[in-house]
C-alpha positions as CSV (number, residue, x, y, z in Angstrom):
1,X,-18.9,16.4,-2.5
2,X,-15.6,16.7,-2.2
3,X,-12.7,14.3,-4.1
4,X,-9.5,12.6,-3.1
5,X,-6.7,12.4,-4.9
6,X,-5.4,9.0,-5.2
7,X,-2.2,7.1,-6.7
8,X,-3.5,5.1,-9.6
9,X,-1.1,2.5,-9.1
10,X,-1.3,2.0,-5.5
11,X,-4.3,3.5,-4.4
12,X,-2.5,5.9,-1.6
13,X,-3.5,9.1,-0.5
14,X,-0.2,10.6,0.5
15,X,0.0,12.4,-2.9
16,X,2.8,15.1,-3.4
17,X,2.9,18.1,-6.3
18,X,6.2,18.2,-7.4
19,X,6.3,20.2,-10.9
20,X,4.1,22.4,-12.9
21,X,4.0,24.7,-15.8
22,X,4.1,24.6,-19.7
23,X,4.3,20.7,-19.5
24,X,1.4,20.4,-16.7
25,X,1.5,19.2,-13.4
26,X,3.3,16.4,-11.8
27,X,2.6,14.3,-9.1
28,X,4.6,11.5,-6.8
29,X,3.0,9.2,-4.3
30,X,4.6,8.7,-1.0
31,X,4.1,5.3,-0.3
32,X,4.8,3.5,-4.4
33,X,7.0,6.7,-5.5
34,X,5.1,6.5,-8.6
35,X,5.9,10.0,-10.6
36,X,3.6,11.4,-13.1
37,X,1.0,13.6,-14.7
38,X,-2.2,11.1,-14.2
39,X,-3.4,10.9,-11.0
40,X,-7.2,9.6,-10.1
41,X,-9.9,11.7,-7.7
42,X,-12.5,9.5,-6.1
43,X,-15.1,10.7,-4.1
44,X,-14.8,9.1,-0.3
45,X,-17.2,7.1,-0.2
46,X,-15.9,5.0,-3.2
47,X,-11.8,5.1,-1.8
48,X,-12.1,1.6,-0.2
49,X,-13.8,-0.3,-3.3
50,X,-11.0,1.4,-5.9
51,X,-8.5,0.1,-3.1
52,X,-10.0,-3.3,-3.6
53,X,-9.9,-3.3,-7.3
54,X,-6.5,-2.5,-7.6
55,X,-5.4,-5.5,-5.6
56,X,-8.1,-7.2,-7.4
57,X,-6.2,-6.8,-10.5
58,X,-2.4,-7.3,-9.1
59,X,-3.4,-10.5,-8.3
């Protein structure tokens, strides 16, 4: 099954590359601008429940 690639600190999918090489890959989200390495993959089925854990926790 396929994954998605997700922002870990907002849960978005609008996921950008924006470097890569000899210090690995870097990512920014869209929606949060968060910039880094660590990004989450989530199978589909599962996107809504992560969604709902993050604002789970930010509250």
């Amino acid at each position: 099954m396929e994954e998605i690639t997700v922002c870990p600190k907002c849960g978005s999918t609008q996921i950008s590359w924006t470097a890569g090489g000899i210090t690995g890959e870097v990512y920014r989200c869209n929606e949060c601008n968060y910039v880094g390495s660590f990004i989450l993959q989530v199978k589909p089925r599962d996107l809504l429940r992560f969604r709902e854990e993050l604002r789970k926790d930010k509250s």
